[in-house]
Backbone as ProteinMPNN parsed JSONL, in Angstrom:
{"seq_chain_A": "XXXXXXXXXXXXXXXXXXXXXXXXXXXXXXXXXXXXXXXXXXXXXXXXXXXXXXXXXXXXXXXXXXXXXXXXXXXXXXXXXXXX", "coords_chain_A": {"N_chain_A": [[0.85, -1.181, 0.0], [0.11, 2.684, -1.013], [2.487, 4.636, 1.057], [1.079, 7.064, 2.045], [-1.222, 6.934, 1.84], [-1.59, 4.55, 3.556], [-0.721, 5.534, 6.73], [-2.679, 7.353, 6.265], [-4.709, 6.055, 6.946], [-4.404, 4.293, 9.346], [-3.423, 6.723, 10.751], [-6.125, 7.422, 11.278], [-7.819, 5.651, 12.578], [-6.154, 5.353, 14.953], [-6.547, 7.945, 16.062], [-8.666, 9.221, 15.33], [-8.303, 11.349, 13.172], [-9.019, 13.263, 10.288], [-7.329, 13.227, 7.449], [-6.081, 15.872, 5.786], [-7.378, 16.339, 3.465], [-9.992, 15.753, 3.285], [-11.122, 17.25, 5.462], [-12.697, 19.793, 5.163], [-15.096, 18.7, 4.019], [-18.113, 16.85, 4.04], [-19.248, 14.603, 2.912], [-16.548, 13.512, 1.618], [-15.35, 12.529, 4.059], [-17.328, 11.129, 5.207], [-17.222, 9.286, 3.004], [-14.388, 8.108, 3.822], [-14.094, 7.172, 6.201], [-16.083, 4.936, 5.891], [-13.805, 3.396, 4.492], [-12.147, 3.05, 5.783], [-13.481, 1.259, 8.009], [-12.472, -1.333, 6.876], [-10.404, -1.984, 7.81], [-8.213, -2.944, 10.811], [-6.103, -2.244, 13.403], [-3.561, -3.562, 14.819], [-1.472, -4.43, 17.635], [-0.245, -2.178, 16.849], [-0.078, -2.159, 13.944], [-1.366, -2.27, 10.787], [-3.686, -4.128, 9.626], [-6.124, -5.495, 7.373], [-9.459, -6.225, 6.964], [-10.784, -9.472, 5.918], [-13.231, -11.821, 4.692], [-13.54, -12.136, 7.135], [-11.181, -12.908, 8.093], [-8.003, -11.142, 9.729], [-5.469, -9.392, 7.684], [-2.288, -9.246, 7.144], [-1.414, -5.474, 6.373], [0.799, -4.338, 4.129], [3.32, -2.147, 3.537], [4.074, -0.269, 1.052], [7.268, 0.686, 0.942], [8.038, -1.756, 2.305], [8.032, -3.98, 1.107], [9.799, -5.055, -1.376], [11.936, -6.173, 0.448], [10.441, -7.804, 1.984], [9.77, -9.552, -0.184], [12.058, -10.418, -1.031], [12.804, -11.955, 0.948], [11.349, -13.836, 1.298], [11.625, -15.458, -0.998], [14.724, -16.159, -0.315], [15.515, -16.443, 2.199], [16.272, -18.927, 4.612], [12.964, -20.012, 5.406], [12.38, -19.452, 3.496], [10.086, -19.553, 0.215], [12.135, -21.098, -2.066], [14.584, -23.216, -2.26], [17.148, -23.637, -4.387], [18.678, -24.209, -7.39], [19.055, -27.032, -7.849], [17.18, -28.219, -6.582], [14.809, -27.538, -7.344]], "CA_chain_A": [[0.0, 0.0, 0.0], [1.222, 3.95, -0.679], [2.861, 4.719, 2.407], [0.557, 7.873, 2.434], [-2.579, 6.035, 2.473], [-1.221, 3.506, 4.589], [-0.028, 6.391, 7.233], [-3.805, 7.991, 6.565], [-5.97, 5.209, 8.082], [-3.199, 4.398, 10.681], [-3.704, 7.642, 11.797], [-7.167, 7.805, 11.619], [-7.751, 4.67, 13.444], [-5.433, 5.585, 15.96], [-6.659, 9.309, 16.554], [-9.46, 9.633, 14.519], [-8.15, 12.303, 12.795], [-9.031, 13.06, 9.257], [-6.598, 13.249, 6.345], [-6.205, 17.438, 5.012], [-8.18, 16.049, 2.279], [-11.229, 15.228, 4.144], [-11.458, 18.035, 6.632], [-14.192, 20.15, 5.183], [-16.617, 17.795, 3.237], [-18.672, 15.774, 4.888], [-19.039, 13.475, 1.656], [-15.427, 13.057, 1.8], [-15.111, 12.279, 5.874], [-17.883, 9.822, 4.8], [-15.977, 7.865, 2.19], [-13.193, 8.017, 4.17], [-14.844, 6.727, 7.685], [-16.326, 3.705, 5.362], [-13.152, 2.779, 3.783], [-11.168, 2.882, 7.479], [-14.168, 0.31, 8.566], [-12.152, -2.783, 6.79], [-8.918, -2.202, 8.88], [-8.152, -2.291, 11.991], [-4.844, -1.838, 14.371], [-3.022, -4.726, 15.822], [0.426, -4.076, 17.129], [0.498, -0.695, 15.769], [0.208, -2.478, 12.841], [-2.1, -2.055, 9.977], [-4.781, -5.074, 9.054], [-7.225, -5.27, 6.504], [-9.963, -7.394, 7.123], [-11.494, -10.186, 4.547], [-13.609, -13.241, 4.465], [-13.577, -12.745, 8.64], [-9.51, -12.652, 8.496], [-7.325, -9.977, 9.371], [-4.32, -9.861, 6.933], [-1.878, -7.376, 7.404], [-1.294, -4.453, 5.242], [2.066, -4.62, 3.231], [3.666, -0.772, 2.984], [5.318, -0.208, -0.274], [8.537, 0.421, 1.326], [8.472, -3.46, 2.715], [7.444, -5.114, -0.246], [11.278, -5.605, -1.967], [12.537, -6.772, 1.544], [9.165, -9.262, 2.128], [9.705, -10.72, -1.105], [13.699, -10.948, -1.051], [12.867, -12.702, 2.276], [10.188, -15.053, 0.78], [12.644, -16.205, -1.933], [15.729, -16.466, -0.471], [15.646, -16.866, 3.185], [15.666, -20.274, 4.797], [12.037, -20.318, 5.004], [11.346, -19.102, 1.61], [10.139, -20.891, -1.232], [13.259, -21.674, -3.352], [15.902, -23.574, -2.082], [17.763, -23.497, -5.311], [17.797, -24.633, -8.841], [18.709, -28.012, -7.888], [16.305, -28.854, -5.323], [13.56, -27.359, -7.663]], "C_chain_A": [[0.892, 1.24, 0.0], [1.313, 4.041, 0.373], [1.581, 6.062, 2.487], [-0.864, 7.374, 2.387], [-2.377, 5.175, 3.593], [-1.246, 4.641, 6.63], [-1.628, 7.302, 7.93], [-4.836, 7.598, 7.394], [-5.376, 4.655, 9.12], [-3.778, 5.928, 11.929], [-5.175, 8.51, 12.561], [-7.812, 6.566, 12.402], [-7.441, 4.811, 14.722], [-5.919, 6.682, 16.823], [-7.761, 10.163, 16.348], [-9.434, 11.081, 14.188], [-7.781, 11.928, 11.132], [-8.191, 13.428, 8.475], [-6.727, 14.876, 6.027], [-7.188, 17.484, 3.99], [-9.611, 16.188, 2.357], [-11.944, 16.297, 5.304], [-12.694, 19.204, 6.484], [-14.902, 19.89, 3.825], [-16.566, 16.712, 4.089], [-18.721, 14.619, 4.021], [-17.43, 13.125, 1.644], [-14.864, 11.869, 3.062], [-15.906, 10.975, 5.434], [-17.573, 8.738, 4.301], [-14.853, 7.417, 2.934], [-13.371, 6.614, 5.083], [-14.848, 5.12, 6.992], [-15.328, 2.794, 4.762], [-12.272, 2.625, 4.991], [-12.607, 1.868, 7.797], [-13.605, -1.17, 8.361], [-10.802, -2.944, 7.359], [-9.311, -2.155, 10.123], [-6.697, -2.664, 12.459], [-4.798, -3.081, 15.251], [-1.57, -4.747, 16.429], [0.791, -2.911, 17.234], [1.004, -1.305, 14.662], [-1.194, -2.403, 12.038], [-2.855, -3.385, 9.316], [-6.029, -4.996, 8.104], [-8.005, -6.624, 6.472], [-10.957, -8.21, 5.946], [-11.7, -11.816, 4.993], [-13.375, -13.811, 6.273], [-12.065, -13.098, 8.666], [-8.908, -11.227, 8.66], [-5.693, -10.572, 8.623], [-3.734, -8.423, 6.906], [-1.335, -6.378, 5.985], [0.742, -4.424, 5.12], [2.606, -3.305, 2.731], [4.592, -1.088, 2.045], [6.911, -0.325, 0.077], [8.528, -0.898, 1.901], [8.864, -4.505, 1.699], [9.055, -5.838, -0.787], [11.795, -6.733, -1.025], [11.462, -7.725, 1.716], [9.793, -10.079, 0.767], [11.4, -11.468, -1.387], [13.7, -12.242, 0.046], [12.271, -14.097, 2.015], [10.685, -15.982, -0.479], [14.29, -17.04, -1.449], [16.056, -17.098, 1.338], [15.575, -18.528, 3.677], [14.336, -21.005, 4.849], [11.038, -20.552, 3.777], [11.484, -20.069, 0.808], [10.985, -21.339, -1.76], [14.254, -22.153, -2.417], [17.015, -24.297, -2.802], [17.271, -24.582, -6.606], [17.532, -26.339, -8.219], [18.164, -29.096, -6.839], [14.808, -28.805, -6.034], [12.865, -28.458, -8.624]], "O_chain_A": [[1.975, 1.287, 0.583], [0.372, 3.619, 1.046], [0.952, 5.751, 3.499], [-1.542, 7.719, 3.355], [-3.146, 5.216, 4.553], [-1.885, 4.165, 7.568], [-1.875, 7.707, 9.066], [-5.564, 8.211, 8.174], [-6.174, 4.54, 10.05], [-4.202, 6.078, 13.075], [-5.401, 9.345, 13.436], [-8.704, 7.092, 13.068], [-8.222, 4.489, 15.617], [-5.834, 6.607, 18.049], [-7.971, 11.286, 16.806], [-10.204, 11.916, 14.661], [-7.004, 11.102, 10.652], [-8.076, 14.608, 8.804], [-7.93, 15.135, 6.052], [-7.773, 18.518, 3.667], [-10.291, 16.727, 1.484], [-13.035, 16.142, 5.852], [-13.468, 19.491, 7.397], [-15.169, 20.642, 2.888], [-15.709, 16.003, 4.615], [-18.191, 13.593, 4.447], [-17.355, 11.897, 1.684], [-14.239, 10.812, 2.973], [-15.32, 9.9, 5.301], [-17.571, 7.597, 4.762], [-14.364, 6.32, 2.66], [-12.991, 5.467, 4.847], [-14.03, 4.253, 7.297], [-15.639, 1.637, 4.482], [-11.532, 1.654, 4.84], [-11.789, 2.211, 6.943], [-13.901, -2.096, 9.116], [-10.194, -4.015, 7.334], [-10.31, -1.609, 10.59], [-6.126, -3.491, 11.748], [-5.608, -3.506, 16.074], [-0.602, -5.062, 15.736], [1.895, -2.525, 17.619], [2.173, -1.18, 14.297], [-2.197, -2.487, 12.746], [-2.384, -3.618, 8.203], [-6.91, -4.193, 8.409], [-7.573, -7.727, 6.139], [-11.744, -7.602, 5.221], [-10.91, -12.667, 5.402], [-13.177, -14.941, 6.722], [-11.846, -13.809, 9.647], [-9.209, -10.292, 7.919], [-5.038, -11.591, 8.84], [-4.142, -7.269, 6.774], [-0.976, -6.747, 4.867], [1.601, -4.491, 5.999], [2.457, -3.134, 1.521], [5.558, -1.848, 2.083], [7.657, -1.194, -0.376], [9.735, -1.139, 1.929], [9.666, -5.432, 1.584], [9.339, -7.015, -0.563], [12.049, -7.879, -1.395], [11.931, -8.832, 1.451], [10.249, -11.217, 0.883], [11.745, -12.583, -1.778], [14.415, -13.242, -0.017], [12.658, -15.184, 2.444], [10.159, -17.043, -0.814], [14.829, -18.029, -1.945], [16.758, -18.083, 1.563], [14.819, -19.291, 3.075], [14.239, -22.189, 4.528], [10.032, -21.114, 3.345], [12.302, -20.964, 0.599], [10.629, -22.446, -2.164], [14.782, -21.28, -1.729], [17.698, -25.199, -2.318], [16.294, -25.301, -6.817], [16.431, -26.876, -8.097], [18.507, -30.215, -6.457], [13.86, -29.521, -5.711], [11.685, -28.333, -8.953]]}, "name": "protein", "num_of_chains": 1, "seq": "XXXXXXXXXXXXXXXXXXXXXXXXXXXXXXXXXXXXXXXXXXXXXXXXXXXXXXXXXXXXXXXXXXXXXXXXXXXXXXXXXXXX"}
C-alpha cells in the first residue's frame, strides 16, 4: 500500500483524525470513515480485514525486503535450482 494512504488510516484509526483532504466535506469524511471500517490496528500495525480474516497491510517500502525474504531466506520458497 502507498505509504501515504497507509499512514492515513493508521492515523485515523489511531486518533481519529481526518486526512487534510477530508477536513471540510462531509461526503469526503464519509468515504473516508467507510473505507477505514475494513482495517483495523493490531500491534500498531495495519490489518485489513477479509472473508472474517485480518491480513496485514504490506507498505510499499516493505514489499522488496518481504519478497527478497520469501525467496531467499531459509524459510522461503526456493531452495535453489537443484532442489527445484
Amino acid at each position: 500500500m502507498e505509504l501515504e494512504k497507509y499512514y492515513e488510516i493508521h492515523d485515523f484509526l489511531l486518533h481519529q483524525r481526518y486526512p487534510p483532504r477530508c477536513k471540510s466535506d462531509k461526503g469526503r469524511k464519509k468515504n473516508f470513515r467507510s473505507v477505514c471500517k475494513k482495517y483495523t490496528l493490531l500491534d500498531n500495525l495495519l490489518f485489513y480485514s477479509y472473508s472474517g480474516k485480518n491480513l496485514r497491510v504490506v507498505k510499499e517500502d516493505e514489499v522488496k525486503q518481504l519478497i527478497n525474504s520469501l525467496h531467499t531466506e531459509e524459510h522461503g520458497g526456493h531452495v535453489g535450482v537443484s532442489k527445484s
